[in-house]
C-alpha positions, 0 to 999 in steps of 0.5 A: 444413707446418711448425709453430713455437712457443715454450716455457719449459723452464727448470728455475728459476722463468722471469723473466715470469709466466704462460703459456709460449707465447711465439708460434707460426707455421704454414708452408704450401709450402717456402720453398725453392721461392722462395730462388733467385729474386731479391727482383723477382721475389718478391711479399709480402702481409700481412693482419691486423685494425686495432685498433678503438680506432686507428680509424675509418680511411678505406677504399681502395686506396693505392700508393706507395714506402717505402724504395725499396719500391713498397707497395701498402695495401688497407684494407676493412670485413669483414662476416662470416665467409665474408669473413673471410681471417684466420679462414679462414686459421685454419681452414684450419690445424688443426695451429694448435689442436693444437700444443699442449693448452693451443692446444687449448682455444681455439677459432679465433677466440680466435687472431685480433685480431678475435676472430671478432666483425664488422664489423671493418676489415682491412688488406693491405699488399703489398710488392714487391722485398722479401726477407722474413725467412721466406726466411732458411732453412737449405739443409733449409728451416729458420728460419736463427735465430741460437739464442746470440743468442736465449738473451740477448735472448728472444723478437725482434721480428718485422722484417717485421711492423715493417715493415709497420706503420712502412708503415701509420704512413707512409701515415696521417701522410702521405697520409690523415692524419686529424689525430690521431696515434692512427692509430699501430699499436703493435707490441703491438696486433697479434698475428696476420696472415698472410704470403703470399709469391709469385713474381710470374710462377710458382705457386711460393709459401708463406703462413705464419699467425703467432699470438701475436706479441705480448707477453700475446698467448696469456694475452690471448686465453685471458682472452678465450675464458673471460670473453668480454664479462664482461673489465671485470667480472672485473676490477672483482671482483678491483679489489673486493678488500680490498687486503693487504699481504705481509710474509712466506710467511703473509700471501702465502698469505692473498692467495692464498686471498682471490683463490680465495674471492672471485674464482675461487669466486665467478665458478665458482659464483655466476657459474656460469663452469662451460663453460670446464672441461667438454667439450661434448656431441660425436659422435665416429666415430658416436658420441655422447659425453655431456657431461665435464669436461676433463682436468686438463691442459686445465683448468690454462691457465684457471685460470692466466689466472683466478688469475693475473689476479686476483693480479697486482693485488696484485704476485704473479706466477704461474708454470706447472709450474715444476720444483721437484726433486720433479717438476712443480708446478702453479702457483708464485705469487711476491713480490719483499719490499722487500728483494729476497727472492722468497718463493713459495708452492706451488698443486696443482691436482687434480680431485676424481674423480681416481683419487689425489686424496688423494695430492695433498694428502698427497704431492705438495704436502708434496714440493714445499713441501719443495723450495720451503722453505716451510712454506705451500701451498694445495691446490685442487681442483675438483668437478664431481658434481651432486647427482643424478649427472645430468651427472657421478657421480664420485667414486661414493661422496662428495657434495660436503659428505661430500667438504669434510669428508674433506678437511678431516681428512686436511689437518690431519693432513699438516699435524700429520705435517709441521709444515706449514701447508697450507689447501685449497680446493674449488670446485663447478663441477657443472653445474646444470639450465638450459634448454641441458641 
């Protein structure tokens, strides 16, 4: 079993905002078992979700030729989970949600297109006397993947998912056209499917889960597991906003700081969008481990997603931990001026029951402001002590108002030792009483 992803490891800014899993594949079986067989003897078959807003497609079994390609297309409802090929796939495959801390956090339905809600309408395109690109492997069974060419071109299009879609569109235009050319799937449209590819005759065979395989892929499906059904709402909170322009650090900072006051303070407090940062109640090796906050680690992809989101709206770009000389910063957010002069303003994320909170906001920041050259930053910080220390009693010796006030001294005086001009944020993400606790 083998597990490929995609990361940025540049040690500037990236290009493209957001988070930095560009796609991810798991292998099961060697496609050395299948590389000495001719392409008539090996069989391909590809499953994943049709796009809803493409449908309703007419359900059935097709045979026909595509570029000298005998194909095969099942198109079906399914109706829940125990029918489901894809989730199941997904479960099936557990390094998929550990390949990464920010894989982690999403739960199995979020890599799929469907997103775990029925019934939806699955398709399975079969193709024969076809060499599929997955068995372009090196004699050790790895990607035979042209590096120099990737380093210009980025992330490339998957031929065979092309291929299969161009398949679907043949089929749609020519033998159940519906009238519409709306039945066209785009590349985009479809970011995971899995690839089963077999000899015809033996048990010889590998199949491979392929996630994320679509630009926005990853942020699309992390927005998914924090907002769920509440996407257009969100949405309309950040369309809401008082729209500013940016002229320079200061003005960049004042945006920044209206998105977390009216977008993210608003959803986490108001709206009480609290689970996507805490752990549930588990049992663990037979024992019960009570409800927690998440690691600073995993708390940072959600709130990339949530501000991200929301300052995109006014042309800022957020960026993941760039390395800025003085270390790992959390968040960057950048604007392009009118002049082409990129301008970026810093954002360090801590927990308030951090063991060094304060180290945050007096060292690091000003470190990374100073690499930055800039003179603006935003220290944001979340809570999670409930009034009574029921779910959560840390920090021991702070209630949320004592701590705003503390943070509010030692920010002017970094800002008065430094010339600085850093404005902090602290968010109460405490669970209150409700009827599931």
């Amino acid at each position: 079993m083998s597990t490929t992803n995609s990361r940025n490891s540049s040690r500037e800014l990236p290009d493209e905002p957001g988070l930095d899993i560009a796609a991810c594949s798991i292998t099961n079986g060697s496609p050395l078992d299948l590389i000495s067989y001719p392409k008539e003897e090996i069989v391909t078959r590809y499953e994943f979700c049709l796009p809803e807003e493409n449908g309703p497609f007419r359900t059935g079994q097709y045979k026909f030729t595509f570029k000298g390609y005998p194909v095969e297309v099942l198109i079906a409802e399914v109706e829940s989970e125990q029918d489901d090929p894809l989730l199941r796939a997904a479960k099936s495959s557990p390094p998929l949600s550990g390949t990464t801390a920010e894989l982690g956090n999403l739960p199995y339905e979020a890599y799929t297109d469907h997103r775990g809600e029925y019934p939806y309408t699955l398709a399975k395109v079969v193709i024969l006397n076809h060499y599929p690109e997955c068995l372009n492997v090196t004699e050790n069974g790895l990607p035979n993947i042209d590096y120099e060419r990737s380093q210009i071109t980025g992330v490339e299009l998957h031929e065979d998912k092309v291929l299969f879609l161009q398949i679907l569109q043949y089929l749609f235009k020519n033998l159940i056209y519906c009238g519409t050319q709306s039945k066209i799937i785009r590349y985009e449209q479809v970011s995971y499917f899995n690839e089963i590819v077999f000899h015809k005759n033996k048990s010889v065979g590998i199949s491979i889960i392929h996630a994320f395989t679509a630009p926005s892929a990853y942020q699309d499906a992390y927005k998914y597991h924090i907002l769920g059904n509440q996407n257009s709402e969100f949405d309309d909170s950040i369309q809401a906003l008082e729209t500013k322009s940016i002229s320079d650090e200061a003005s960049l900072q004042s945006v920044i700081l209206d998105v977390i006051d009216n977008v993210i303070r608003h959803w986490i407090e108001d709206r009480r969008l609290t689970e996507p940062f805490w752990d549930a109640k588990r049992v663990h090796n037979n024992t019960t481990v009570p409800t927690s906050p998440k690691t600073e680690t995993n708390i940072q992809p959600t709130l990339l997603v949530l501000l991200d989101e929301a300052l995109k709206h006014f042309g800022v770009h957020v960026y993941r931990e760039p390395h800025v000389g003085a270390g790992e910063l959390d968040y960057a957010c950048c604007y392009t001026l009118p002049n082409n002069q990129r301008i970026s303003i810093p954002v360090e994320f801590k927990l308030a029951h951090h063991s060094r909170f304060f180290d945050g906001l007096s060292k690091q920041l000003p470190q990374y402001m100073k690499s930055l050259r800039t003179t603006h930053g935003v220290f944001l910080a979340l809570w999670f002590k409930d009034p009574k220390g029921e779910f959560f009693s840390l920090p021991k010796h702070h209630n949320f108002d004592g701590f705003t006030d503390e943070l509010a001294k030692i920010s002017k005086q970094v800002n008065s030792n430094n010339q600085l001009n850093i404005s902090y944020r602290l968010i109460d993400a405490s669970l209150r009483p409700t009827a599931s606790y």
